[in-house]
Rosetta silent file (secondary structure, phi, psi, omega in degrees, C-alpha in Angstrom):
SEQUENCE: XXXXXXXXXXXXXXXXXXXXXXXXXXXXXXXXXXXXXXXXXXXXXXXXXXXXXXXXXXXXXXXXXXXXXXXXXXXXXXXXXXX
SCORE:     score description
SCORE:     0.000 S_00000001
   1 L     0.000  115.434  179.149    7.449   16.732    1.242 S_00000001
   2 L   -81.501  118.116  166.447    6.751   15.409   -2.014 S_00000001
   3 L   -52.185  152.518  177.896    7.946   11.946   -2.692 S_00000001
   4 L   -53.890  151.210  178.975   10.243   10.558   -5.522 S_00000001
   5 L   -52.682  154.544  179.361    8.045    9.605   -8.849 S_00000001
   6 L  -100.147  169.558 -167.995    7.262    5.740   -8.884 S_00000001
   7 L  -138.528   81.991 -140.794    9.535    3.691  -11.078 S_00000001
   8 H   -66.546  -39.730  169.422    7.266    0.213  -11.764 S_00000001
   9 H   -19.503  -27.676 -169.244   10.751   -0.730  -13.266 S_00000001
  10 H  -163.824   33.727  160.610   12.448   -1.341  -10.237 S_00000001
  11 L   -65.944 -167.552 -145.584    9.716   -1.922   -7.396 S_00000001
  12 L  -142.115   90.465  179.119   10.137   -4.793   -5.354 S_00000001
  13 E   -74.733  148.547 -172.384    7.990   -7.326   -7.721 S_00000001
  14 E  -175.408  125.777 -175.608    5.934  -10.162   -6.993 S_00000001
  15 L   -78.572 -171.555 -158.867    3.555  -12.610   -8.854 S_00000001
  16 L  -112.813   -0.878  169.067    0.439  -13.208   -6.430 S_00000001
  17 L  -110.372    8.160  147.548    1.079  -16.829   -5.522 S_00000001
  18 H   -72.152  -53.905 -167.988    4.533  -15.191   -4.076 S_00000001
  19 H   -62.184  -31.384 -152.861    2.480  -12.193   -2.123 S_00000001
  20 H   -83.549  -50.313  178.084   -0.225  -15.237   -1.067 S_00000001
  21 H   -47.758  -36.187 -110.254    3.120  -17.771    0.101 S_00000001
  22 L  -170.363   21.202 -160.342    4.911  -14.746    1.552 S_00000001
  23 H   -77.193  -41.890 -170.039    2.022  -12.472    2.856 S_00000001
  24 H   -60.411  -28.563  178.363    3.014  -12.294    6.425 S_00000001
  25 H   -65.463  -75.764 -169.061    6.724  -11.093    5.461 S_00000001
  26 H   -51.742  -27.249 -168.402    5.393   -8.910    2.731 S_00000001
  27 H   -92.318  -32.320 -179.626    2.783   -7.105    4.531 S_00000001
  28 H   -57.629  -22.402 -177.452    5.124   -6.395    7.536 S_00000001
  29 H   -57.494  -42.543  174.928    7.565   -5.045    4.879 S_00000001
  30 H   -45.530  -73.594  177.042    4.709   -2.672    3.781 S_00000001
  31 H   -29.775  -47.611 -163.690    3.987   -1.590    7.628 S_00000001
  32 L   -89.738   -0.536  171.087    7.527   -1.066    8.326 S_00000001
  33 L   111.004   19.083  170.121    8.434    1.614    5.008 S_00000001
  34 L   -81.357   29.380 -174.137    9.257   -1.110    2.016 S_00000001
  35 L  -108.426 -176.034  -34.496    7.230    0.194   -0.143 S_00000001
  36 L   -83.249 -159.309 -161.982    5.771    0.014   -2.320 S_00000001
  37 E  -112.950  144.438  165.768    5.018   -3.561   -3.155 S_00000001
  38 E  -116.357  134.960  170.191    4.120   -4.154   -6.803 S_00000001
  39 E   -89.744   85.765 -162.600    1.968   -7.312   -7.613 S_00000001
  40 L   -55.456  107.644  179.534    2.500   -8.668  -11.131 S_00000001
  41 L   -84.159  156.259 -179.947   -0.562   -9.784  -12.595 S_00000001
  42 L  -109.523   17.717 -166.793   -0.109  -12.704  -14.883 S_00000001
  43 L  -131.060   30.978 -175.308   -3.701  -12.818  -16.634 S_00000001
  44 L    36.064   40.954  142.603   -3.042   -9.311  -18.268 S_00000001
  45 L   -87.774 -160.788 -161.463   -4.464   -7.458  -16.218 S_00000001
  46 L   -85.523  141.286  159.730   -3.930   -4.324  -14.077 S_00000001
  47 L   -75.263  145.231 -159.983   -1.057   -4.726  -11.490 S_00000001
  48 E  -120.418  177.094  169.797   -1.794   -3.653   -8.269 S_00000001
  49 E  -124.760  147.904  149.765    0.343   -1.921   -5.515 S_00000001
  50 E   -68.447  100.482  179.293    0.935   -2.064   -1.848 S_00000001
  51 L  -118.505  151.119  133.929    1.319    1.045   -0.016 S_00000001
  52 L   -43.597  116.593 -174.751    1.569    1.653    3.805 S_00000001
  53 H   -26.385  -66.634 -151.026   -1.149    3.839    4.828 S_00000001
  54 H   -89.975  -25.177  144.507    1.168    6.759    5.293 S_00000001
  55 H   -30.338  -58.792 -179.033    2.991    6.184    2.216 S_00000001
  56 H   -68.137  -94.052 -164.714   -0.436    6.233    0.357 S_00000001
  57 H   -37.261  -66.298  164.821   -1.485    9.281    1.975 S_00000001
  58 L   -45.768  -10.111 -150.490    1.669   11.555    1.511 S_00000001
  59 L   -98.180  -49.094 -166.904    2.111   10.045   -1.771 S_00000001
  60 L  -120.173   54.311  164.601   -1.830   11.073   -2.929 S_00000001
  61 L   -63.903   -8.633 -148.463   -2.558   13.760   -0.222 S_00000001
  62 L   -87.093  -29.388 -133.340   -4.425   15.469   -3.080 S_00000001
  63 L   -95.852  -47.034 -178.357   -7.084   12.600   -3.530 S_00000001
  64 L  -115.085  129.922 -159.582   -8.079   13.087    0.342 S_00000001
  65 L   -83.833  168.210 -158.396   -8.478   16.764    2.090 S_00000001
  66 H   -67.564  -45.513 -174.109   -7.245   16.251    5.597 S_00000001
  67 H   -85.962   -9.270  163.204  -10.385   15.610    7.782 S_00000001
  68 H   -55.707  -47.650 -178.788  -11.770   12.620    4.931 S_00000001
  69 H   -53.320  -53.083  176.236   -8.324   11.416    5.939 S_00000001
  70 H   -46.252  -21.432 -162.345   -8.959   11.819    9.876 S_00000001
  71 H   -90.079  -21.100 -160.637  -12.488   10.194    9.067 S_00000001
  72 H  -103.736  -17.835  172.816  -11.049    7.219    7.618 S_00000001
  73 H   -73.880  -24.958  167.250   -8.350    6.632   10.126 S_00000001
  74 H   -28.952  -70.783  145.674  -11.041    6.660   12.541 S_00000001
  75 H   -14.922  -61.085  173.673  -12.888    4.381   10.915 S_00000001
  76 H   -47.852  -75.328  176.612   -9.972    2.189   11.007 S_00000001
  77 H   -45.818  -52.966  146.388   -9.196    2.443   14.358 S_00000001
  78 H   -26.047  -40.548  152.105  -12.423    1.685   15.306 S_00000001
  79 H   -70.551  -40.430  164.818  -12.574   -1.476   13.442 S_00000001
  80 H   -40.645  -75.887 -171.671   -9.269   -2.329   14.736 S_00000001
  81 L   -70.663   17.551  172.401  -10.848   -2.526   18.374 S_00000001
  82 L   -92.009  -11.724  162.118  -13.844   -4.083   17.319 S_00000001
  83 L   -98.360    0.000    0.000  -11.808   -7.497   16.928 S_00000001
């Protein structure tokens, strides 16, 4: 299923000393399908975005063939239970 096109226009915006005041809120928003998040930089630089892993992946399945994906949730998981 291909997702809708992004629209930076009318993300769900945020300067970065909102995302750092507001992280725990913001990242669960991510987890839970709010996404994405866009982070406004204010030094002219690049803005970045916040996707939920499976967001990111459907959204750019292209980027990763299926077992680099499998390799990196490992990876993940792995780390997870290493804390």
């Amino acid at each position: 299923m291909r997702k809708e096109e992004l629209n930076l226009e009318t993300l769900h915006t945020v300067t970065p000393e909102e995302f750092q005041q507001h992280f725990d809120v913001l990242t669960e928003e991510a987890r839970t399908g709010n996404v994405p998040l866009r982070i406004r930089a204010e030094d002219g630089s690049s803005d970045l975005l916040l996707f939920a892993w499976d967001d990111f992946f459907e959204r750019f399945h292209e980027i990763y063939p299926s077992e680099k994906r499998a390799e990196i949730e490992a990876a993940c998981q792995a780390f997870n239970e290493s804390e």
